[in-house]
C-alpha positions as CSV (number, residue, x, y, z in Angstrom):
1,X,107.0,-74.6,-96.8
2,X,107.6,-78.5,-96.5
3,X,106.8,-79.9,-92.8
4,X,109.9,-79.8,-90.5
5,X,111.0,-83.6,-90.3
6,X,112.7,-82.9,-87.0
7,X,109.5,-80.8,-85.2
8,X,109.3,-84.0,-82.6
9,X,112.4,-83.0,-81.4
10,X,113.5,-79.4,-81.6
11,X,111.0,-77.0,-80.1
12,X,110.2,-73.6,-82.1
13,X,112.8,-70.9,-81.1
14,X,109.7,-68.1,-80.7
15,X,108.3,-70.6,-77.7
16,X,111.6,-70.5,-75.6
17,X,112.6,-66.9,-77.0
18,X,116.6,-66.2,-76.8
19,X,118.2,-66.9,-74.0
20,X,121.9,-66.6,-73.5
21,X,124.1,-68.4,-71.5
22,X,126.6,-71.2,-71.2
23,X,125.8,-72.8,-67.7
24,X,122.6,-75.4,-69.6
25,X,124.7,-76.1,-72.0
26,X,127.9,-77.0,-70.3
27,X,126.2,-79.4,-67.6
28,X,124.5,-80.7,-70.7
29,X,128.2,-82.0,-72.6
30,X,129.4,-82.7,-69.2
31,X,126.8,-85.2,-68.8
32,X,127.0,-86.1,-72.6
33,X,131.0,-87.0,-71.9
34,X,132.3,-83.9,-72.9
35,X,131.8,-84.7,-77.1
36,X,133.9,-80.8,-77.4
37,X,137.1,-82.1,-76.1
38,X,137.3,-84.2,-78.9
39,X,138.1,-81.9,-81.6
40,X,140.0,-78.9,-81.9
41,X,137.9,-75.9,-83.2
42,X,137.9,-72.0,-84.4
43,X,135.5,-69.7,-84.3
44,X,133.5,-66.8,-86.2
45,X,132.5,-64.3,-84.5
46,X,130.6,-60.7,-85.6
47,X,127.4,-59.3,-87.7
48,X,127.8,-59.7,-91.2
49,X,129.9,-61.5,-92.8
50,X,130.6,-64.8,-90.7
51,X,128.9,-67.6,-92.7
52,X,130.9,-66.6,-95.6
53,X,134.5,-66.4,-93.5
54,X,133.1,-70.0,-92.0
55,X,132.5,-71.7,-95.5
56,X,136.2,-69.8,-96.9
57,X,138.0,-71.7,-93.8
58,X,136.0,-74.9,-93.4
59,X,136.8,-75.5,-97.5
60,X,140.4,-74.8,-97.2
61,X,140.8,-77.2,-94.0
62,X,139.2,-80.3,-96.6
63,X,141.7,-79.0,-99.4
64,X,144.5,-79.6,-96.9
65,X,143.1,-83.2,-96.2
66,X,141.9,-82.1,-93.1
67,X,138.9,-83.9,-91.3
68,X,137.1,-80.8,-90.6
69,X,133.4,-80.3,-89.7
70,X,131.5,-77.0,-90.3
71,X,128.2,-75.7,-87.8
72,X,126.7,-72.5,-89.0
73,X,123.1,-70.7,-88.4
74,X,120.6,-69.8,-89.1
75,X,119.3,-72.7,-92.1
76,X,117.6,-71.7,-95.0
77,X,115.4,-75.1,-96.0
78,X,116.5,-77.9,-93.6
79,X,118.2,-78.2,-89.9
80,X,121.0,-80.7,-91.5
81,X,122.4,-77.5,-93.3
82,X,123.6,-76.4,-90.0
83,X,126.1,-79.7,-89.6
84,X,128.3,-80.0,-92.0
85,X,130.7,-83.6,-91.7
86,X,133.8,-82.9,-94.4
87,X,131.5,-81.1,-97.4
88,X,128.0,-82.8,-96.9
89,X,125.1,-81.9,-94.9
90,X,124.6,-84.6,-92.1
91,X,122.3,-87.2,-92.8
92,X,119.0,-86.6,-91.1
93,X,119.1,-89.5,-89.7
94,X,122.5,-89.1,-87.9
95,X,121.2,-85.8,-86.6
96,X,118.1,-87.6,-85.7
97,X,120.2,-89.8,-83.8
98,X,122.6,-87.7,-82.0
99,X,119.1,-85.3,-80.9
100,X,117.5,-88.6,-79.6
101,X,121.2,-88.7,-77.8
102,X,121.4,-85.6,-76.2
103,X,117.3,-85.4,-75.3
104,X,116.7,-86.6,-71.8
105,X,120.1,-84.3,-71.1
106,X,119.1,-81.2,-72.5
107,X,115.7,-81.9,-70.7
108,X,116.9,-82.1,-67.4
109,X,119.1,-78.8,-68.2
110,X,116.7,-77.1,-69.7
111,X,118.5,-76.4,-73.5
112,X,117.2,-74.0,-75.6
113,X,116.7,-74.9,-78.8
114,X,119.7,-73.3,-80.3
115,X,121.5,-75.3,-77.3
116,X,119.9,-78.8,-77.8
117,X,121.5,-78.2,-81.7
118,X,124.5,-77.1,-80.8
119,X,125.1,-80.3,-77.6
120,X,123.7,-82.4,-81.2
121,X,126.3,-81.3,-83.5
122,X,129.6,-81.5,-80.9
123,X,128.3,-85.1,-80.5
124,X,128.3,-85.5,-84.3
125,X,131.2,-84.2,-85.4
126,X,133.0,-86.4,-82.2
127,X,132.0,-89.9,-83.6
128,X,133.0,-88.9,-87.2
129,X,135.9,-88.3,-85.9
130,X,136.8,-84.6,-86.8
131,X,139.8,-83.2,-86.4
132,X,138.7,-79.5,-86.3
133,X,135.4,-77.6,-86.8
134,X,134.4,-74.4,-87.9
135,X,132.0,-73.1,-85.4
136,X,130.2,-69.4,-86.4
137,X,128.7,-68.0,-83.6
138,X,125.0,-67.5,-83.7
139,X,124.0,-64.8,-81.6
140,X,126.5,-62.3,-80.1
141,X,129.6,-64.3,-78.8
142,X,130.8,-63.7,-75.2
143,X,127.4,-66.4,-74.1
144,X,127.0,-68.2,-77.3
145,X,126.4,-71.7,-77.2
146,X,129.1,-72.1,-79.4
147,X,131.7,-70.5,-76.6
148,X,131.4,-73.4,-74.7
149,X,133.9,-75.3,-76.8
150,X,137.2,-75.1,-74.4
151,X,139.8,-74.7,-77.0
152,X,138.9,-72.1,-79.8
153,X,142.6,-71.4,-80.8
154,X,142.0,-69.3,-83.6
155,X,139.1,-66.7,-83.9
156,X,137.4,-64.3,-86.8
157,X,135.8,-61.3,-86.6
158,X,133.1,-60.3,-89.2
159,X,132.2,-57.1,-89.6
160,X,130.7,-55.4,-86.7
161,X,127.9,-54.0,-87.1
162,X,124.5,-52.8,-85.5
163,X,122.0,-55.8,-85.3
164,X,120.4,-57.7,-82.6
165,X,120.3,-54.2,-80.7
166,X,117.3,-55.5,-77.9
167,X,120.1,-58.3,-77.0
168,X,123.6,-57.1,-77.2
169,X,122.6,-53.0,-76.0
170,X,122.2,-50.2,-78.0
171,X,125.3,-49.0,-79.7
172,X,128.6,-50.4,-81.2
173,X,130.3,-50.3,-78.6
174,X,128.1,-52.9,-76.4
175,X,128.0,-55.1,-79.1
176,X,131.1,-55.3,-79.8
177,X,131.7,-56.1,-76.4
178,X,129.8,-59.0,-76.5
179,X,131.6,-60.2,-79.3
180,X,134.8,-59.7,-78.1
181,X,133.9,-62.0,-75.3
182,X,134.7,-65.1,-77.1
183,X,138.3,-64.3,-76.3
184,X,140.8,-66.8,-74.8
185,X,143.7,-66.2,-73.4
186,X,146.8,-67.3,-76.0
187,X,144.2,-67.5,-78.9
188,X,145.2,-65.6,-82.2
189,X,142.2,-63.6,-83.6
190,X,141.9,-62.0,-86.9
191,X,139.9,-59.0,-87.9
192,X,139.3,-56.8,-90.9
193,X,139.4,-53.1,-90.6
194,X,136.6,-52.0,-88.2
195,X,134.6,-49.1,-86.8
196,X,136.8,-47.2,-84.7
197,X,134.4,-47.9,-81.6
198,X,134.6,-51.8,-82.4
199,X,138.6,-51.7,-82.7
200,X,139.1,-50.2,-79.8
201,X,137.0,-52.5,-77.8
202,X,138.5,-55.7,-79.7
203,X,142.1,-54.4,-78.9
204,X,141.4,-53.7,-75.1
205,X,140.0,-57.1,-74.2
206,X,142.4,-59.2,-76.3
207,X,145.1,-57.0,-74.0
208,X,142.8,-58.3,-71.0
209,X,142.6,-61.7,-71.8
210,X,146.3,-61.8,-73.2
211,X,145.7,-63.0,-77.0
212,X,147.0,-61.6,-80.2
213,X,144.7,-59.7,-82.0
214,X,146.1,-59.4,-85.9
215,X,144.3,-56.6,-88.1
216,X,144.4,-57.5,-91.9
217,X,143.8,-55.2,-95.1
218,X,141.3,-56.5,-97.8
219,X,142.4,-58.5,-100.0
220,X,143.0,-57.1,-103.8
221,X,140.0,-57.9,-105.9
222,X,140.0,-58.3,-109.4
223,X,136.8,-57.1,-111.7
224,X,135.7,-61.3,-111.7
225,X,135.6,-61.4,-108.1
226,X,139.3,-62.9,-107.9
227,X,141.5,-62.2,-104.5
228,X,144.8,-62.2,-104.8
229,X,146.2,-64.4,-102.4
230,X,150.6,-64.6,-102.2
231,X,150.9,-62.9,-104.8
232,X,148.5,-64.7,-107.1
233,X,145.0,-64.2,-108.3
234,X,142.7,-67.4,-106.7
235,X,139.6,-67.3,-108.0
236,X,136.4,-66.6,-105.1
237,X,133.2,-68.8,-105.0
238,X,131.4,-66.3,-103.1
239,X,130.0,-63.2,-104.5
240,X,130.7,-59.7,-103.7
241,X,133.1,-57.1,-102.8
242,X,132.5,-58.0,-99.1
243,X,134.3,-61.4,-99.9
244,X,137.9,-59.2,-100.1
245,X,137.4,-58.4,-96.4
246,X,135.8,-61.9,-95.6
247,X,138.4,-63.4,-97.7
248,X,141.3,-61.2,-95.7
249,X,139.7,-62.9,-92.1
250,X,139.6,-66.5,-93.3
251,X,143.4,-66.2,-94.9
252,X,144.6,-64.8,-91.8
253,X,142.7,-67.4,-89.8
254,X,144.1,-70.0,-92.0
255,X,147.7,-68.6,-92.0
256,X,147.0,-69.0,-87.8
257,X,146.2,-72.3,-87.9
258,X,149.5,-73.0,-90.0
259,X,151.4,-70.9,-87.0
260,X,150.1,-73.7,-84.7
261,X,151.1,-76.2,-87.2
262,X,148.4,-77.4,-89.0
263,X,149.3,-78.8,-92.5
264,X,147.4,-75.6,-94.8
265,X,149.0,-74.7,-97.6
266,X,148.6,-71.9,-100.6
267,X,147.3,-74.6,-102.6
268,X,145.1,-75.7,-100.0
269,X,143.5,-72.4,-99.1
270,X,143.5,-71.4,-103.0
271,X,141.0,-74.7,-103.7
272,X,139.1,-74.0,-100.9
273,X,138.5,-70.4,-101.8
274,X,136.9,-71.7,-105.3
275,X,135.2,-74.4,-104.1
276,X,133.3,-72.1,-101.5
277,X,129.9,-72.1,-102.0
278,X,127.4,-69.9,-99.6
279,X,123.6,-69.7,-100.5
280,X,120.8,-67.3,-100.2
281,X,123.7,-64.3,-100.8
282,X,123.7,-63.0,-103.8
283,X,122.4,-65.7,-105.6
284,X,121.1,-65.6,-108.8
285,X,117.6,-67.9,-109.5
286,X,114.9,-68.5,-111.6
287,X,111.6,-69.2,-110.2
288,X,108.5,-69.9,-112.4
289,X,110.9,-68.4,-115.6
290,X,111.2,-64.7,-113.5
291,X,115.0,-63.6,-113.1
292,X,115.5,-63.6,-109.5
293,X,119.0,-62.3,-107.1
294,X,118.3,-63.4,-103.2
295,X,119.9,-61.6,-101.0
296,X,119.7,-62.2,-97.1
297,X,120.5,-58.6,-96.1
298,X,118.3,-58.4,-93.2
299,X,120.2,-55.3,-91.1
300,X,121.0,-52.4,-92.2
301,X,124.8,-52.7,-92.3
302,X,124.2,-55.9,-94.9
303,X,121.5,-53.2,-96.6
304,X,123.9,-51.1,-97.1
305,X,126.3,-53.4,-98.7
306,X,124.2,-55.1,-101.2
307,X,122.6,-51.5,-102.1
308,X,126.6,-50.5,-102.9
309,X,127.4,-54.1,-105.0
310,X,124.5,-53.4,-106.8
311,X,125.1,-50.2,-108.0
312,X,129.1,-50.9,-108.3
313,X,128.9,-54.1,-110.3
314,X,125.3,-54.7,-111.4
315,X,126.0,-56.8,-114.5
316,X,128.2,-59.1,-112.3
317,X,124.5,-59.8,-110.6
318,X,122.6,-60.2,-114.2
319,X,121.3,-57.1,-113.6
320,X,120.9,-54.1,-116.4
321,X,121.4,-49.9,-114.9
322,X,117.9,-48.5,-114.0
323,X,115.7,-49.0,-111.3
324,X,115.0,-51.7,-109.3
325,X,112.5,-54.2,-108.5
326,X,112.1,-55.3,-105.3
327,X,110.4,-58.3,-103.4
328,X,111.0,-57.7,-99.5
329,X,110.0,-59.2,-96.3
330,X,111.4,-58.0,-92.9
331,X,110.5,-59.5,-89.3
332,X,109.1,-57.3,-87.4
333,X,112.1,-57.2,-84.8
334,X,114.3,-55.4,-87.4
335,X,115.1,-52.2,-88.5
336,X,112.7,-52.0,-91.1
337,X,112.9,-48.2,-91.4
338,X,116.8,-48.3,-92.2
339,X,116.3,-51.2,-94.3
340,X,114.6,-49.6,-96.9
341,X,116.6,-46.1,-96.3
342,X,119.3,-48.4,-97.2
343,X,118.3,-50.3,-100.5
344,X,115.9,-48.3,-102.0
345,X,117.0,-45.1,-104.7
346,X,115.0,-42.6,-106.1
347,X,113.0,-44.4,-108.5
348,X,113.3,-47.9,-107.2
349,X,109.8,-50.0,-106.2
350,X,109.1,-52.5,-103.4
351,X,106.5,-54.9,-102.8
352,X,106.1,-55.8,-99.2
353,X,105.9,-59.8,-98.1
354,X,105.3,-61.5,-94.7
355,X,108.1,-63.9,-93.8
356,X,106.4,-66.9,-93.6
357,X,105.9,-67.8,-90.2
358,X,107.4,-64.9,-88.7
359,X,105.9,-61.6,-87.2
360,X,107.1,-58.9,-90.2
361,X,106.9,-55.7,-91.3
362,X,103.3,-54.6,-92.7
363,X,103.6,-51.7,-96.0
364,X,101.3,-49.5,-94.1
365,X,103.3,-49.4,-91.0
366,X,106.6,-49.0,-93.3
367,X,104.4,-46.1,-95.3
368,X,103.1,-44.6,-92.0
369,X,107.4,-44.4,-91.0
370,X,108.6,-43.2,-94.4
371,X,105.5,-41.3,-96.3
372,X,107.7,-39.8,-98.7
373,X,108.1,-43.4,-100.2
374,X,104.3,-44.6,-100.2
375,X,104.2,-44.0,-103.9
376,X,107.5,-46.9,-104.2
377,X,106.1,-49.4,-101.6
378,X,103.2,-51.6,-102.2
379,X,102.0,-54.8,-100.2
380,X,101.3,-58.4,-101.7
381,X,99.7,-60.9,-99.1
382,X,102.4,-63.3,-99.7
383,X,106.2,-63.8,-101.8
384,X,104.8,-66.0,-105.1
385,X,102.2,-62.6,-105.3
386,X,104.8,-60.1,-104.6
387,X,107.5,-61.7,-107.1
388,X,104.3,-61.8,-109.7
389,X,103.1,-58.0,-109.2
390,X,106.6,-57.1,-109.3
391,X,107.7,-58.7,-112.3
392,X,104.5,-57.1,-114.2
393,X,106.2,-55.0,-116.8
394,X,110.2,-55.5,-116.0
395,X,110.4,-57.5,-118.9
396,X,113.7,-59.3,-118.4
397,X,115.1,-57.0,-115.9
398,X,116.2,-59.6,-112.8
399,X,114.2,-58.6,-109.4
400,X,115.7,-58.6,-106.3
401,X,114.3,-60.5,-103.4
402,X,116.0,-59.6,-99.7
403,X,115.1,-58.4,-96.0
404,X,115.0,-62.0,-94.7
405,X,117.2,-65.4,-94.8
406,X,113.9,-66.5,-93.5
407,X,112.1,-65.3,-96.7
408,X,114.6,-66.6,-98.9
409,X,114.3,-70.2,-97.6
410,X,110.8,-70.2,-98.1
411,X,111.5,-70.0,-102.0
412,X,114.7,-72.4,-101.5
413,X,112.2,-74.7,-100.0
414,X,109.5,-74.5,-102.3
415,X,112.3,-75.4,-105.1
416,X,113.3,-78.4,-103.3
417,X,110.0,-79.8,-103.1
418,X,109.4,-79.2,-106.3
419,X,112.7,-80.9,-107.5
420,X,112.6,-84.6,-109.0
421,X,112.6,-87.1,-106.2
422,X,111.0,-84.7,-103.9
């Protein structure tokens, strides 16, 4: 993978570890000048599902002529995908800048990484002026560096699912009490049909905290991927059935922000629905003339889902009926076991890759968990091997490369480099 251009300044996550909280990074703006109470914000909150609801909203606001900013995680390639001013990346050397900034600050409060970012971004989207940002949680919710913006007016709730199990406790309902915790009190949050455990625990503390909790069906979805919005069939940039209960959230969450009188109209949210674009999910590639669909899903909830689009609508994908051909690497902290429970069917074959740079998932320990599949699982020392091996004999049949956003950034970036004026 190409060299991190901003190492000098933002520390590995796997030195500090994760460490929630809000009290670092609220001395931190306070000290900065408070950059958050400059704009007005929403926010994302939940397991799967959030980046796409983020990008849905964030294009809609620039469709209405809005000057709206967009800060999502993790990054597939580069740390400038996380800041988004208007529809572009920021310019590494404005987040250069605004990291020089917020350095001596985030030392003397001790930031994490994710923190230092985050204190970054609120300063950049402050001097361009943004009206209101899109913020999508990264890790849980309730002490979130992103909760520390004051006025989130109008949240979203992704789908819920189990992830992250060694941080937010062991079941659904825990986590979806820390989710819930990004609740205000007179904020309006939307949500998509849920488990019954996460409903009831998103409906008791938006009663606590006295805000208005709105449940929305998915939207109708044509065989092309259209939603019908008002009536009318808008065509969907993002891929997938998921997108009609992500595309369900981010109306709702738009039809909000028009209840507290921002200017967003059908037209508005119509444009921004096409325009949508969210990478490294269900995206079709070519690399080295072998057919490839990446595919993040790195729980098993997201497992599940592609494993169902798949099977549901596999030409939509480029893919032909039959078995599949997998490429998969899957940190170690994961579920690995459920993983492949989820994706993999009865004839289906797997070649096992370390994430680059990341602890992961060996085939003999996956083999050693699941011996009825250690005729379907082989290992390859590395992704350009596995994608090789795995490719032997498909002929044209498209493989499918997933377990890791990690992973799949390690081919995004080795496409970059190799792209002219790289």
């Amino acid at each position: 993978m190409a060299a991190d251009p901003f190492a000098d300044l933002i520390e590995p996550f796997s030195r500090r570890g994760v460490d929630l909280g809000l009290d670092r990074l609220r001395a931190a703006l306070a000290q900065l000048g408070h950059p958050e109470r400059r704009f007005a914000a929403v926010q994302v909150a939940g397991t799967n599902g959030k980046g796409s609801i983020a990008t849905l909203v964030h294009g809609s606001l620039l469709a209405a002529g809005l000057r709206a900013g967009l800060y999502t995680s993790p990054h597939l390639v580069c740390w400038t995908e996380r800041v988004r001013i208007g529809a572009d990346p920021i310019a590494p050397a404005e987040l250069r800048r605004q990291l020089l900034a917020a350095r001596d600050v985030a030392s003397r409060c001790g930031l994490t990484p994710f923190e230092l970012v985050t204190a970054a971004a609120f300063l950049a989207f402050a001097a361009a002026g943004c009206e209101l940002v899109v913020l999508e949680v990264g890790l849980g919710g309730r002490l979130d560096a992103t909760s520390c913006h004051p006025d989130r007016a109008v949240i979203g709730f992704a789908s819920v699912g189990l992830d992250h199990r060694e941080f937010l406790g062991p079941d659904l309902a825990s986590i979806a009490a820390e989710k819930a915790g990004v609740l205000q009190p007179d904020a309006i949050a939307v949500s998509a049909p849920q488990a019954p455990e996460v409903a009831d625990v998103l409906e008791r503390q938006a009663r606590a905290v006295a805000a208005e909790l709105r449940w929305v069906d998915p939207l109708p979805q044509a065989a092309d991927g259209a939603l019908a919005i008002g009536g009318h069939w808008c065509a969907c940039g993002l891929s997938g059935a998921v997108q009609a209960m992500n595309g369900a959230v981010a109306l709702g969450m738009l039809r909000a922000l028009a209840d507290r009188g921002w200017p967003i109209d059908a037209a508005a949210i119509a444009a921004g629905f096409e325009a949508a674009r969210w990478p490294g999910r269900l995206q079709q590639r070519n690399w080295r003339g072998i057919p490839l669909l990446l595919d993040g899903a790195h729980n098993p909830p997201a497992a599940a889902a592609l494993r169902c689009e798949l099977d549901r609508h596999p030409a939509r994908h480029g893919l032909s009926p039959g078995r599949r051909h997998w490429v998969l690497g899957i940190l170690a902290n994961k579920q690995g076991v459920e993983l492949l429970q989820a994706l993999l069917a009865p004839g289906d074959r797997a070649w096992i890759v370390p994430v680059p740079g990341h602890a992961s998932w060996s085939c003999q320990a996956l083999v050693a968990a699941l011996p009825g599949l250690a005729d379907a699982l082989q290992e390859a020392p590395d992704w350009p091997a596995g994608i090789t091996a795995a490719a032997a004999g498909t002929g044209t049949q498209r493989l499918i490369m997933a377990g890791s956003l990690y992973l799949i950034g390690a081919l995004l970036s080795e496409e970059r480099q190799l792209a002219p004026g790289h």
